[in-house]
N, C-alpha and C positions, 0 to 999 in steps of 0.2 A: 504493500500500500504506500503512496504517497506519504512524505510527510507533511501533513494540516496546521503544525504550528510555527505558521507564519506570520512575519511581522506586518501588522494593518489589517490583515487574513483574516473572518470570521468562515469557519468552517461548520457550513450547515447542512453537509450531506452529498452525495454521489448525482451526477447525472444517470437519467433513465431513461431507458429505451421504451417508447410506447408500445410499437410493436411487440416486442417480445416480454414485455411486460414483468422488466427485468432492472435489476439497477445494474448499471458499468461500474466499471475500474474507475472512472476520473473523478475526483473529488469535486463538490464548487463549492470554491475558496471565494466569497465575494468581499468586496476592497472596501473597508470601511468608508474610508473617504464619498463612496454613494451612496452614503445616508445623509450627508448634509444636504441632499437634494431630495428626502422624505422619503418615506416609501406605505404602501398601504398592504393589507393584509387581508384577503377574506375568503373565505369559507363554510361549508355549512358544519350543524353541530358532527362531529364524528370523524372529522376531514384531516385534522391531524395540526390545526389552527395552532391552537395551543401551544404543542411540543415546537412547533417552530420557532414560536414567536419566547417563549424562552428559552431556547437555543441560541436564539440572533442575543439576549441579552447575557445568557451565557459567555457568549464570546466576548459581546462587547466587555463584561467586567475585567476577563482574563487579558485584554487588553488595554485594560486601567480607564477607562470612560465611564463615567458614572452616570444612573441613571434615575429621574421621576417616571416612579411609572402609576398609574389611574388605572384603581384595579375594582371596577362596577360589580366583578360578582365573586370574587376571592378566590380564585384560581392563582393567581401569580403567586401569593405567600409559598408554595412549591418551591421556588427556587432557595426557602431555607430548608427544604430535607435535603439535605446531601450528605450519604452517609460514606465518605473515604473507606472504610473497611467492608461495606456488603453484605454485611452480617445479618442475619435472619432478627436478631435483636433490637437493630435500629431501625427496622420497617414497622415491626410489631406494633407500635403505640398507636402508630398512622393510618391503621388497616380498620375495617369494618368489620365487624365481625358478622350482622347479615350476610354480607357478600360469604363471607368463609360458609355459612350455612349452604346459602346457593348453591356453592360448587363442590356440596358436599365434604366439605372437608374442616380441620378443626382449623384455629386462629393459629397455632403453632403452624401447621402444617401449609396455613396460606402462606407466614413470615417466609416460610423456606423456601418455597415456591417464587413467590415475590423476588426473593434477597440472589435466585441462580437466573430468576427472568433476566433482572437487571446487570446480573456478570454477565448474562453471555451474550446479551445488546448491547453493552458497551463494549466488549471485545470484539464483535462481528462488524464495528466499526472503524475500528482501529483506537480505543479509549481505552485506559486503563482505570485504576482509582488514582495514582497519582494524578489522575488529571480534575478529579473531584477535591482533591486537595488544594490542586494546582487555585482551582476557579474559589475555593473557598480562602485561600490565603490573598487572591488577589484584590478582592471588594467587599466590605462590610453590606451585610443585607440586613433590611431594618423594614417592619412594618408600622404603621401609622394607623389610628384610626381617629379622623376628627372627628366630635360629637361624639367617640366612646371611651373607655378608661380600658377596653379589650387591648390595645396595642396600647404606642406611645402616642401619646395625647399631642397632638394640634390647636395654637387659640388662632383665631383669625380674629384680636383685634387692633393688631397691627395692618390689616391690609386696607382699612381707611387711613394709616397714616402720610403724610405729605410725603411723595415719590422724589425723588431724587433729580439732579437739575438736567439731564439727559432726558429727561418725562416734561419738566416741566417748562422749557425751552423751547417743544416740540407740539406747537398748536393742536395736530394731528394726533399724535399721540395723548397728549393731556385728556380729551376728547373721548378719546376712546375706551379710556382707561376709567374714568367719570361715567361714561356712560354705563359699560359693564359692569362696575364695581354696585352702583345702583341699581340696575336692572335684577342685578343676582341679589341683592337685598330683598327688593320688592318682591322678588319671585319667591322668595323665603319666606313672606307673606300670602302667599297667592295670589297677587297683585300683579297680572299681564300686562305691563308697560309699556305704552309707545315711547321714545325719547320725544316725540315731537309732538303728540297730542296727550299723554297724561301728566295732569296737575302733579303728582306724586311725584313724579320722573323729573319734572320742570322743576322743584323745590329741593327736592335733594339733592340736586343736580348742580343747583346755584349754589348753595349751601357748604357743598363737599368742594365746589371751586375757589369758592370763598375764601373758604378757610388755607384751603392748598396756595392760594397765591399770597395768603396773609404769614403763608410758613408755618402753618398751627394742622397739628396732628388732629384726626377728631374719632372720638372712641361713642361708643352707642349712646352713652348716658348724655353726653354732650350734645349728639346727634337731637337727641329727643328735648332736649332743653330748646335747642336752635329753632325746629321745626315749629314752637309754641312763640316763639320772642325771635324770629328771622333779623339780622344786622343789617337788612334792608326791607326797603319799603313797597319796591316796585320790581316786575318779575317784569322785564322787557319796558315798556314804556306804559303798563296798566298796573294801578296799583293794587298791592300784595292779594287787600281784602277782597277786592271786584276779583280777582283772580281765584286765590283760595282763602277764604273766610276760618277765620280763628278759629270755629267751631268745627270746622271740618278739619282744618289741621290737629285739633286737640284729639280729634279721632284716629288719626292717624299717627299721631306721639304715644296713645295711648295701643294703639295692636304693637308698637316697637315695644316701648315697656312692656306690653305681656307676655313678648316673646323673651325679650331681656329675662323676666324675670321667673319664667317659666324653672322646671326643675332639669327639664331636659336640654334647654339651653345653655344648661353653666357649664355644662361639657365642653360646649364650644370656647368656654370662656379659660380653662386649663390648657397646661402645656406648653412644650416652648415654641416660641414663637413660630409664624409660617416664613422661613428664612430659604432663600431657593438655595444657597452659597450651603448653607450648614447640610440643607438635606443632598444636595449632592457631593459634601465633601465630608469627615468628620473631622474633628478640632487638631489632629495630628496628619491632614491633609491626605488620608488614605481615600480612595475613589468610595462611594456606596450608592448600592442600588436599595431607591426611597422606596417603597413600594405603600403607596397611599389605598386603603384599602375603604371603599365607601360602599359595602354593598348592606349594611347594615342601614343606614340614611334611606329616608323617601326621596322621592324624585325631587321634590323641593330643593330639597338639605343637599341634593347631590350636585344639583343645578347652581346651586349656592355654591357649594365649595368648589364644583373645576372652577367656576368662573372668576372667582378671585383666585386660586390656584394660579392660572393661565395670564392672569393680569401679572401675578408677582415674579410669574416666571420670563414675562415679557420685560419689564422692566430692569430683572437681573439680566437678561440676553444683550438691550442696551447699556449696562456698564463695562460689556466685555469690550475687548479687542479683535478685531475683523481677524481672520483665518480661515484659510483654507483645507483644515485638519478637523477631523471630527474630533470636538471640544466635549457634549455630554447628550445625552437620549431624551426625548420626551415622549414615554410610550404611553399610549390607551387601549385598553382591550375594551371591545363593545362598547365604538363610538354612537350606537345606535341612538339618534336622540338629538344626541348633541350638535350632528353636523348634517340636518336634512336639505334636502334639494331647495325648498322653496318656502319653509317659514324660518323664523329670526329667533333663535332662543338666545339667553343671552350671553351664553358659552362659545356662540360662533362667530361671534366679530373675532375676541380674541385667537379662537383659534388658527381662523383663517388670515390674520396679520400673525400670527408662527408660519405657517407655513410658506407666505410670501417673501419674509422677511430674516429667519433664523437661518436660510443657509449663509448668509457674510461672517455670521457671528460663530458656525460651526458647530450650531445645535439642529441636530438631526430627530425629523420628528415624527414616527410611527405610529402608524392608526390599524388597526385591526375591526373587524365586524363579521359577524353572519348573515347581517340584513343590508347587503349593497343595494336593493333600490332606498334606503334609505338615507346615502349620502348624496353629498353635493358635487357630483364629477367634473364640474366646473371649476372647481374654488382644488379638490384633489389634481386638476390637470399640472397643479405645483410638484406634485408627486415624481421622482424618476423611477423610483423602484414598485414594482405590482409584483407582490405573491399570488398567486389564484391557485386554490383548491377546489376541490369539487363541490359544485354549487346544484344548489334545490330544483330549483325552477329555470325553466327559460327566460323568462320576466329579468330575474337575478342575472341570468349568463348575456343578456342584451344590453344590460346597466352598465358590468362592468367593463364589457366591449366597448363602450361609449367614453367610458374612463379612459382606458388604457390608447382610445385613438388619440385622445383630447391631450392625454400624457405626451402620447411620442409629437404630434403637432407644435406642441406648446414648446418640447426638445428640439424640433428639426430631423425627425427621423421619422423614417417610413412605417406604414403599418399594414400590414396586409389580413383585414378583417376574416376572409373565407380562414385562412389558413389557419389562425388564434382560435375561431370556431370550431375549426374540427380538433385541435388538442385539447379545447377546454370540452368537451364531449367526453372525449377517453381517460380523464384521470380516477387516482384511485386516491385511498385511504393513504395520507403521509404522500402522496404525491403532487406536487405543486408545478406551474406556469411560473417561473419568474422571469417578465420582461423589465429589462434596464437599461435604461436611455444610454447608458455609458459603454453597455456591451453590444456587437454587431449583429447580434441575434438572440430573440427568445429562448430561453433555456426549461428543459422539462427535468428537471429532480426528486428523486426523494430524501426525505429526512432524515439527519441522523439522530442516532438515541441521545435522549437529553443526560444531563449529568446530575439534575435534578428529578427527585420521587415522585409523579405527577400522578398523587393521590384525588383529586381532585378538592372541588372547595373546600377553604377553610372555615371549621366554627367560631363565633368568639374565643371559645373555652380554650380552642387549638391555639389560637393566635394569642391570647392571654400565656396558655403554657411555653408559647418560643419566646415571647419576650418577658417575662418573668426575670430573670437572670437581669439583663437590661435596666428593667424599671426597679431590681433592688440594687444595682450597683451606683445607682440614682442619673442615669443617662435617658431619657433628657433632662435637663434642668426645670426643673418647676417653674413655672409662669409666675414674675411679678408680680404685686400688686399697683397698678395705676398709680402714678404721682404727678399729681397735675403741676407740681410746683419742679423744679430742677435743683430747687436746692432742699437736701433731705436733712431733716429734722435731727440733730446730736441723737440717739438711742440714749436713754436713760439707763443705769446701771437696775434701777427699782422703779416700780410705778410711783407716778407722779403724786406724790400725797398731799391733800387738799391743804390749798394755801393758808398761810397767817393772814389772822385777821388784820384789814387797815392796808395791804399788802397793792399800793396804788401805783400809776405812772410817773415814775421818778420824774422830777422837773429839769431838763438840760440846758447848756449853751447853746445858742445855735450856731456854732462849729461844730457842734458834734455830729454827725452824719446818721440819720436814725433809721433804721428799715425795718418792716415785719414781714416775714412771712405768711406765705396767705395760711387762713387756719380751714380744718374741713370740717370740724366736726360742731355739733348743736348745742353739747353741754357744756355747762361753765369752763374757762379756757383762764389756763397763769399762763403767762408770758416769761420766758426765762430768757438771760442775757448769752449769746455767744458774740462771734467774731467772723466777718465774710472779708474775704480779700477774691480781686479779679489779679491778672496779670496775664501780661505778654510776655511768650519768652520764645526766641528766635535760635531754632537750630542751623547751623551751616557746618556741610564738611564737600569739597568740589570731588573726591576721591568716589565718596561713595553717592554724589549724583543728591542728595542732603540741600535743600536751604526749605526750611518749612515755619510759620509760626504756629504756634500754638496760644488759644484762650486759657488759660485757667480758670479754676473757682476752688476756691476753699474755704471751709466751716470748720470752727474750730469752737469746743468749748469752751466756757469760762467758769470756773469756783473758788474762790476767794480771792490771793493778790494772783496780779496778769503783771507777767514777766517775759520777757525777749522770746521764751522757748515752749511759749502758746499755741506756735504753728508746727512743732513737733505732734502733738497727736490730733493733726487736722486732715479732713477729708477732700481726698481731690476729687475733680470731675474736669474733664478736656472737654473743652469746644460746646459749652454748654452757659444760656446765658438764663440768669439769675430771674424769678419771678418774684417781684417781690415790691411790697405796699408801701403805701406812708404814712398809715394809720393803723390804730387796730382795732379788734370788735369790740363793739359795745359790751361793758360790763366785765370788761376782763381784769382780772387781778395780776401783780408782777411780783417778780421776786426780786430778790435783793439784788444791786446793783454792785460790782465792784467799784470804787471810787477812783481808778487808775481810769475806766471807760465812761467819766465823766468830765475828762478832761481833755480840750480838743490838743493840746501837744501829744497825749500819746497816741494819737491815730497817725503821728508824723515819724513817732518811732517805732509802731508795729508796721507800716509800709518798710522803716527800714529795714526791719527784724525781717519781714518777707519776703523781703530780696534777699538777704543774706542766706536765709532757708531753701529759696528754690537754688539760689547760687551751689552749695553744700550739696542740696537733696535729687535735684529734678534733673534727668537723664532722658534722653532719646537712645532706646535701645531696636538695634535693626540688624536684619541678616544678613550674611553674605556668600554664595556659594563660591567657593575660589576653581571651582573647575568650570562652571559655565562663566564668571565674571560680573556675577550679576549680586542686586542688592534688592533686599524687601523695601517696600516704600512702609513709609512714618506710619504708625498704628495697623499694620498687616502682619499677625499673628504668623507662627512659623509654619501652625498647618497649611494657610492659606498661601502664603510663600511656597511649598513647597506643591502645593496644588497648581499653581501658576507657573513654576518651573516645570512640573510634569506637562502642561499644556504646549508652552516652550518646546522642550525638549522631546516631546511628540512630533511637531511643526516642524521640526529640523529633522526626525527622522524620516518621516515622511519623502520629505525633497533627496534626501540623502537615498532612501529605499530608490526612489524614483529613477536616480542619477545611479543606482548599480545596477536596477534593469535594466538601463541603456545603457550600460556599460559593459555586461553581461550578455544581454540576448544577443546581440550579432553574433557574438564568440560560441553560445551556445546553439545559434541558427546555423550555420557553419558545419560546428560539427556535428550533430543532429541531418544534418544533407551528406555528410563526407558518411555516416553510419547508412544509410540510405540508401546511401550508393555502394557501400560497400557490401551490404545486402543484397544487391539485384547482381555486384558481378561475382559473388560466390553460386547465388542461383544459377549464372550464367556460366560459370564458370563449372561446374556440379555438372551442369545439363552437358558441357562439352567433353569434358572426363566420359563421364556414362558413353557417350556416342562413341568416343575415343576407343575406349575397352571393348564396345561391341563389334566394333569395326573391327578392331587386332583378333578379338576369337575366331570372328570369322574368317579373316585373313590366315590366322594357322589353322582351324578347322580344313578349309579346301586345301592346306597345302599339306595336310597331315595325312588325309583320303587320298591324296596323290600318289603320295609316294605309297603308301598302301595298296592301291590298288590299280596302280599306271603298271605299266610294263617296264617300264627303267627308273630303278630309285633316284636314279642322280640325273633324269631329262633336265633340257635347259626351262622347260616348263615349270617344272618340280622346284627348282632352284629360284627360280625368280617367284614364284608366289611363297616362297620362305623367304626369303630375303623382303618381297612386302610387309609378310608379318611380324617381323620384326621391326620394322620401319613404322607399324602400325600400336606396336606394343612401346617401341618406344616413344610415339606420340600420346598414347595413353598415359604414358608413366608423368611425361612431361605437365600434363593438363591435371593430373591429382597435385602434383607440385603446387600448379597454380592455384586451387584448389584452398590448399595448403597456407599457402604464401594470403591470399586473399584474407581467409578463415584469423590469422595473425595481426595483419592487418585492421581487421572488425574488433579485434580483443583490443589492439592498443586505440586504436579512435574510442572505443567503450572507456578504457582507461581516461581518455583524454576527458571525457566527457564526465566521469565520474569529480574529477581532479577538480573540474571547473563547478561542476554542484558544490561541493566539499570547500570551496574558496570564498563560492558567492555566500554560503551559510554560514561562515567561519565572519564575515564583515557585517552578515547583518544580525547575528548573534552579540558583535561586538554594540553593535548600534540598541539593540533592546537594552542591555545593560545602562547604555545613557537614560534611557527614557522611564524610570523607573523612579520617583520619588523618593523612594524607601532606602537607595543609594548613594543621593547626593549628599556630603558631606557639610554642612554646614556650620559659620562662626559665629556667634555673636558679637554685634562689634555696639559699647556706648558710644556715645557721642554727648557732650557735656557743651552748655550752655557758655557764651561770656558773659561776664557781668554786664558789661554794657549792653548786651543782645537781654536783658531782663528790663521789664517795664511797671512797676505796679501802678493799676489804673485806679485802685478805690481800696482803701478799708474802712468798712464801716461796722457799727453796731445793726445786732440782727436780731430781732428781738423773735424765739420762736414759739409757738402758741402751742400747748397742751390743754388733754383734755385730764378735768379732774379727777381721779377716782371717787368714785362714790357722790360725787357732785351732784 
């Protein structure tokens, strides 16, 4: 067999001959690289959909690409059974035991059954278990479930927050993003939304831009405040009320709130954040395939999450950088719904700006379905790649004939409908159509055995038990609690115990800089003194590509005398600016004042003191790999550095892989034609021996009857047809030589040709090793501040508001 672990290579099975209804020797290796041009997948239930489509993710992991994948009915969770050793033990758990009834047999005796099916599919394809090891060491697999506590929890209320300035720089995009984001809200309501004729659509709309261009995040509770008290008056040039009336927005504040505060809504409210960077990478920058599993959600709730899904994963696609390397996956299994011919849900603007748009960026984006009249072949003519399995109906086989023309047009290649008709007639079970705009002809294959136990759907209880491990080693991070203010509150060592009596608004100079904290809470509130400092501090180094500033903020406690070394245990936060009053609430009581922050000189020498501290404390720490030359930029964590070098150092193998095929195929075309040839003249040469030798027997035959049975043993007769045959025998002898000589020949061009396989895998063996994250070697380099490069902009008193115990 071929070897299939090739670099770029995803290896998904043997070509097949229809006719004989048979797989071949050739392997199809198909070229990563044409997925950044999409591809679609479809087939009916039994067709062998499935194994394919996580075999193509299979591959992709083992070749370090990470993947989202939107899993509607929990089949994908599969790609966590992979059990390297085989074992009749590690099937067992996963097995049904009806089924074991069915076929007669006990649940032991299924596991064994099971555990030799799956050795000797993967050996009849050329897989070992190392290579289930291989796929399990290369990508973290993780499932998700938002709106359940079965996987790791997801909150989506980050994906109202204000998108980043690639979104919001981009009229078109802002737009789009505003629109979807909304739409999947309301649809979360039951609320069918025109953008252009529903009031609901119209106000939230203005509202979420509002705020977006005012730079303020906005979270549901906020959302539903707005909706009641709008920061405008007028929706286009009619006002608010002729448009939407108080009362009817109160109605509509009022289905948010109930969903808000619903029981099964606070699910949505757990979990770490919806981050596209974290789910496709983890914190130590190893590739993972997310696997978002929503088949638990109603169509609503489903409808809801891809569509903001697909917003944040559109938005992480614009902070990348253009490439021509496959960067990460966006797969869906049973797009059904989401992406129809001719109505608008609200999941298919976004999808279809992916599809138009994510090949620059090198996210490659995979649709699957069993229900092809149900997509849009229009909006898929982005598509390069078509899997087609055996499909239902004619209805089905004419849709995606309709695709597949609209595909190669949209490429510039030919399509010859009779002929696609008659293969999509003959296929079978695990046999697939895949036409690729990239390749000069439709290809018919079957598939190889997955490396994954494709028990089929997962229960909660199943997916609860693989990520178990996971959620107690506390991965993901528990979701925040909302903090509307930026600057967080000193923690109290003890709850705040209810103030001294008489405990009032100390009286100051006015030099002294006074600020509050906004307070949230209802019950009696003390007011305690700490300490805020802002500051600039300006990193430069030209070596490592370094000039950045940085904001600070810092809160530091105060209890009894304030001394120079106050900002020793104080709280930083980068790039974050300060919320904060100039009064405070009614009826609130304060505590004791130190008498050092009553005095407007020493806020002349805590700036000093702050300089001195950041001077002493405050570092810019960043990577360096010394074998590629490169540097993390300011605040870029080392996984995510090192994710970003892997994408790098893919980009470069790529071009590199490119530049040995051309470097290679002539050499191997050559002599591949010199073996060819030297085949046809062994044949030829074979055929002329044989003739040779027949010719000499019978050359001495008549000369041997001669002398036998002529009348004179030594006539000149007799003499001359022996002397032929000899002449005859020597020409024989001559032509096995050749024979000979050819056959030697054949063995050294074989040699030659082995030499140059064994050369071309020896350079790109070398090349995989670069591209491999896990490899590169990297330093940690500080970089320290100059004095002069430090700024402080403010110290002031911060007065922060507690709520009472027992108040």
């Amino acid at each position: 067999m071929q070897d299939f672990e090739k670099l770029g290579a995803f290896y998904l099975g043997k070509t097949y001959d229809p006719a004989a209804k048979a797989a071949r020797d050739e392997l199809l290796l198909y070229d990563a690289k044409d997925l950044t041009t999409h591809a679609v997948c479809v087939g009916m239930t039994g067709s062998g959909k499935t194994g394919l489509c996580l075999a193509l993710l299979e591959e992709a992991a083992i070749d370090g690409i990470p993947a989202i994948i939107i899993d509607p009915k929990g089949d994908l969770g599969n790609l966590l059974l992979t059990f390297p050793d085989l074992q009749p033990g590690s099937f067992k758990p996963w097995l049904d035991p009806a089924d074991a009834t069915r076929k007669g047999l006990s649940l032991d005796e299924l596991a064994q059954k099971t555990a030799d099916d799956w050795r000797n599919g993967l050996a009849a394809w050329g897989q070992t278990p190392e290579r289930i090891a291989k796929f399990r060491e290369a990508a973290d697999v993780a499932i998700y479930t938002p709106g359940s506590s079965a996987g790791l929890s997801l909150t989506v209320l980050r994906s109202f927050a204000s998108p980043g300035p690639e979104t919001m720089e981009n009229a078109d995009a802002l737009r789009e993003r505003i629109n979807a984001a909304v739409s999947g809200l309301l649809a979360l309501l039951g609320i069918d939304a025109d953008p252009l004729q529903s009031r609901e659509h119209i106000l939230l709309a203005s509202l979420m831009e509002r705020a977006w261009r005012d730079g303020k995040d906005l979270d549901l509770p906020r959302l539903i405040r707005e909706i009641q008290s709008p920061p405008f008056d007028k929706i286009g040039v009619m006002d608010l009320e002729s448009v939407f009336p108080a009362k009817d927005r109160f109605g509509l504040s009022m289905s948010l709130n109930n969903l808000l505060a619903s029981p099964g809504f606070s699910a949505w409210m757990e979990g770490e954040p919806l981050d596209i960077q974290r789910l496709l990478y983890t914190p130590a920058g190893r590739p993972r395939l997310a696997i978002l599993s929503i088949a638990h959600l109603s169509d609503p709730e489903r409808m809801f999450f891809v569509t903001i899904l697909l917003n944040e994963v559109i938005a992480w696609m614009r902070r990348q950088s253009g490439t021509a390397s496959l960067r990460a996956l966006l797969y869906m299994d049973e797009v059904f719904g989401y992406f129809p011919p001719t109505a608008n849900p609200p999941a298919k603007v976004p999808m279809l700006t992916l599809l138009k748009q994510a090949r620059a960026y090198g996210l490659g984006v995979v649709l699957a379905t069993q229900n092809p009249v149900d997509l849009d072949y229009k909006g898929l003519s982005n598509a390069g790649t078509w899997f087609i399995g055996r499909l239902q109906t004619e209805r089905d086989k004419a849709r995606v004939l309709d695709g597949l023309e609209g595909a190669s047009t949209a490429a510039g290649a030919s399509f010859n409908r009779q002929q696609m008709e008659s293969i999509l007639s003959g296929l079978g079970n695990r046999v697939f159509l895949m036409n690729n705009v990239h390749d000069d002809a439709p290809v018919v294959f079957q598939t190889r055995w997955a490396l994954s136990f494709l028990r089929g759907p997962l229960t909660r209880d199943q997916i609860a038990t693989l990520m178990a491990d996971r959620k107690a080693n506390g991965a993901p991070a528990a979701a925040q609690p909302v903090v509307n203010s930026a600057v967080a509150s000193p923690a109290p060592a003890t709850p705040v115990p209810a103030p001294i009596a008489g405990g009032t608004r100390p009286v100051l100079p006015p030099d002294v800089p006074e600020l509050f904290v906004p307070v949230r809470s209802r019950g009696p509130v003390t007011y305690r003194p700490a300490l805020v400092g802002t500051a600039r501090v300006h990193f430069a180094q030209a070596k490592s590509d370094v000039d950045v500033w940085e904001t600070l903020l810092l809160t530091a406690e105060v209890a009894g005398d304030v001394s120079a070394d106050v900002w020793d245990g104080a709280k930083l936060a980068i790039d974050e600016e300060p919320e904060l009053e100039k009064s405070p609430v009614d009826g609130a009581s304060f505590a004791e004042l130190p008498a050092e922050l009553a005095q407007p000189k020493s806020y002349a020498k805590l700036s000093t003191a702050l300089k001195d501290f950041l001077y002493r404390t405050h570092e810019l720490d960043i990577w360096k790999c010394p074998s590629l030359k490169q540097f993390s930029r300011p605040g870029e964590s080392e996984g995510d550095f090192r994710a970003r070098l892997s994408q790098g150092a893919r980009e470069q193998r790529d071009l590199l892989v490119d530049k040995l095929r051309s470097k290679y195929a002539p050499k191997l075309a050559l002599v591949q034609e010199r073996i060819r040839r030297a085949q046809q003249k062994i044949e030829k040469e074979k055929a002329q021996a044989s003739e040779q030798t027949m010719s000499a027997a019978m050359s001495f035959g008549t000369s041997l009857l001669g002398a036998l049975f002529g009348r004179k043993l030594a006539s000149t007769a007799n003499v001359g047809r022996a002397a032929t045959a000899m002449r005859s025998a020597g020409r024989a002898g001559r032509e096995r030589q050749d024979v000979t000589q050819a056959e030697e020949n054949l063995e050294t061009l074989q040699h030659q040709l082995q030499d140059l396989e064994a050369q071309f895998q020896a350079e790109t063996e070398a090349l995989e090793a670069t591209a491999s994250p896990d490899r590169l070697l990297l330093e940690e380099i500080t970089i320290k501040p100059k004095k002069a490069d430090i700024s402080v902009t403010r110290v002031a008193l911060a007065w922060h508001g507690e709520e009472v115990v027992g108040g």
